[in-house]
Every structure is written in structure tokens, then in C-alpha cells.
C-alpha positions in Angstrom: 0.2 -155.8 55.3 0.3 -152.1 53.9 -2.0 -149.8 53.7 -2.4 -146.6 51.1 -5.8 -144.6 50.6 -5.8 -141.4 48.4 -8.8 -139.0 48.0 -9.4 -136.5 45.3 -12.1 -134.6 43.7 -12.1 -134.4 39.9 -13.9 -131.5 38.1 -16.5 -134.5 36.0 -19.5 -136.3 36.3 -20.0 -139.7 38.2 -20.9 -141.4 35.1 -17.8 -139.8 33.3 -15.4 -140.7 36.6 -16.8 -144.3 36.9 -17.1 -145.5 33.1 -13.5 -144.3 32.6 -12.0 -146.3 35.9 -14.1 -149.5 35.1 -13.5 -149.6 31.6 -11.1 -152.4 30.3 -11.1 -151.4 27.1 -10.2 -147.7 27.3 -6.8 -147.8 28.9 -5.0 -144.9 26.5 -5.3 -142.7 29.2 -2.8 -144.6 31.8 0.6 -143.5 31.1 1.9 -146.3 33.4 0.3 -149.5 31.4 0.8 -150.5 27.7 -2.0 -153.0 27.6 -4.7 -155.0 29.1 -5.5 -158.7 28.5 -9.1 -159.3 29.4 -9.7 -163.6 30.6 -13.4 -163.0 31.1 -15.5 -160.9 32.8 -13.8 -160.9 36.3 -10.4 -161.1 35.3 -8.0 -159.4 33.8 -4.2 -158.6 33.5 -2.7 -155.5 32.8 1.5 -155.0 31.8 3.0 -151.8 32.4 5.6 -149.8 30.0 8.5 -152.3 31.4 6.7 -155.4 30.8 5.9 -156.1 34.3 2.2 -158.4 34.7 -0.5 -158.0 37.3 -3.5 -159.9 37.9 -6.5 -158.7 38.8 -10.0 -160.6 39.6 -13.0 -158.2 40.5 -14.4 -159.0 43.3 -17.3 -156.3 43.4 -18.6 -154.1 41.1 -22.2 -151.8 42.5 -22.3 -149.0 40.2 -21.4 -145.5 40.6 -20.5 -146.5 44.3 -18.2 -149.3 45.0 -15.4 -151.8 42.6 -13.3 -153.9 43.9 -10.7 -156.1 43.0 -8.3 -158.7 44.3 -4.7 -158.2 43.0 -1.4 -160.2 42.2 2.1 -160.2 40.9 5.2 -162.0 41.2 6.2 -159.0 44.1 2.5 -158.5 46.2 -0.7 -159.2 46.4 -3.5 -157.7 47.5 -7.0 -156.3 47.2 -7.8 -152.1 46.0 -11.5 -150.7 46.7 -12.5 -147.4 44.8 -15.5 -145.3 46.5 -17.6 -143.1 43.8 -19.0 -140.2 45.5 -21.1 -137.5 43.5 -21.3 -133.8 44.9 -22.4 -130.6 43.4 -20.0 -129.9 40.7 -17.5 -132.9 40.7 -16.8 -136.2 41.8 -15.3 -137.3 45.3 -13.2 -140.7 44.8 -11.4 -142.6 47.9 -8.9 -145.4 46.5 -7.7 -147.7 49.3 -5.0 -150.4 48.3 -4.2 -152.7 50.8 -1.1 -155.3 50.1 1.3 -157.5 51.2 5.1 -157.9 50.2 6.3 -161.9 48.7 9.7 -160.9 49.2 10.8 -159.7 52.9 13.1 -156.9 51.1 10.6 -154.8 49.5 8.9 -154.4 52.6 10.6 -151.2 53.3 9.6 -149.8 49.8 6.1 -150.8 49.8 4.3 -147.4 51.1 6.2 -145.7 48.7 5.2 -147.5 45.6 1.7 -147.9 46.7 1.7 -143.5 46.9 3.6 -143.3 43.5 1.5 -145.5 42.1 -1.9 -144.1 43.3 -0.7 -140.4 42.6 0.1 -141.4 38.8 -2.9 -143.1 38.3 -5.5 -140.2 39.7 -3.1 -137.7 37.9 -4.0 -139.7 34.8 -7.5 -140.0 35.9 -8.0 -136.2 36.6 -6.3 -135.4 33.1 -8.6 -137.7 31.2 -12.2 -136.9 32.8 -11.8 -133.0 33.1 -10.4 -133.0 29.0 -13.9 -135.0 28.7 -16.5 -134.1 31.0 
């Protein structure tokens, strides 16, 4: 198993930081997906800009704190936690992404993409709530 957390502070409200990380519908924002297909109200699958598909099943949702989801793909699977903290004048998220490699190969290149991955998406996340909020 692999581990990646990443903390940031974005310069917007809880509600604004929250509703825009939750939302299944909204998605414009990512620059690293091109859509999401929603199963029912747990589960969903989202396919990035080359096609690739994840699955996702949420495994806990407590509002403005805690979401969780179990995740899968033909490469990993895994679980990701996001932790919604308000302060003063922003919001203080913690993402932790925990996986595990299906084939023995990627293993070295794991870490890597798990960083990559969560810098683009709170890059995108930052862009999005601070234009908004």
C-alpha cells in the first residue's frame, strides 16, 4: 500500500470548498476529467481526458467535515478521505489517498502519480472556489 496526504488552505468558505468537491454534477472545473457517469447515489465513475475509467463508491459522507470514498481501476484500488476544516478567513482541507498497485510494475511510480494527481486536483480546486467565493 501507498500512501499520499496533501493539505492546503483555499481563500473560500466551507460551504463553497465542500459543495464544489462533493458535487457530481459540477465537474467543469477539473482539467483532468471529461465526464462523470453517476450509477446512483453512492457510486459513480469518472473518465479522464484519455479515456481512462475509475470507480468510485462513497463510503462516507458527514457534512462540511468528512467524505470518503472507496476507489478502483484496472491499475489500483484504493480508498481517498478529504477533511473540511473552517478557519477565520479560508478553508483548511487534508486529502489522504491510500492505494494499492494490480500490477507489480507500477509500484515504483505509484507515489508519484498519487502527488501529481492530488496537486492538479487542489490546483483546480483553489482556482475554482477563490474565482467564486
Amino acid at each position: 500500500m501507498v500512501q499520499s496526504v496533501i493539505i492546503a488552505r483555499i481563500y473560500a468558505d466551507l460551504h463553497t470548498v465542500w459543495n464544489t468537491v462533493t458535487s457530481l454534477c459540477d465537474y467543469s472545473w477539473r482539467s483532468d476529467i471529461t465526464s462523470v457517469e453517476i450509477s446512483n447515489e453512492r457510486c459513480f465513475r469518472e473518465i479522464s481526458s484519455d479515456g481512462f475509467f475509475t470507480e468510485f463508491k462513497i463510503t462516507e459522507c458527514e457534512p462540511y467535515r468528512r467524505y470518503s470514498f472507496d476507489l478502483e481501476n484496472k491499475n489500483l484500488c484504493g480508498s481517498w478521505t478529504g477533511y473540511f476544516r473552517e478557519t477565520e478567513a479560508e478553508t483548511e482541507i487534508k486529502f489522504v489517498e491510500t492505494v494499492t498497485v494490480r500490477k507489480w510494475w507500477l509500484y515504483p511510480f505509484v507515489k508519484w502519480y498519487l502527488r501529481r494527481q492530488q496537486k492538479r486536483y487542489v490546483e483546480d480546486l483553489k482556482r475554482k472556489c477563490e474565482q467564486n467565493g
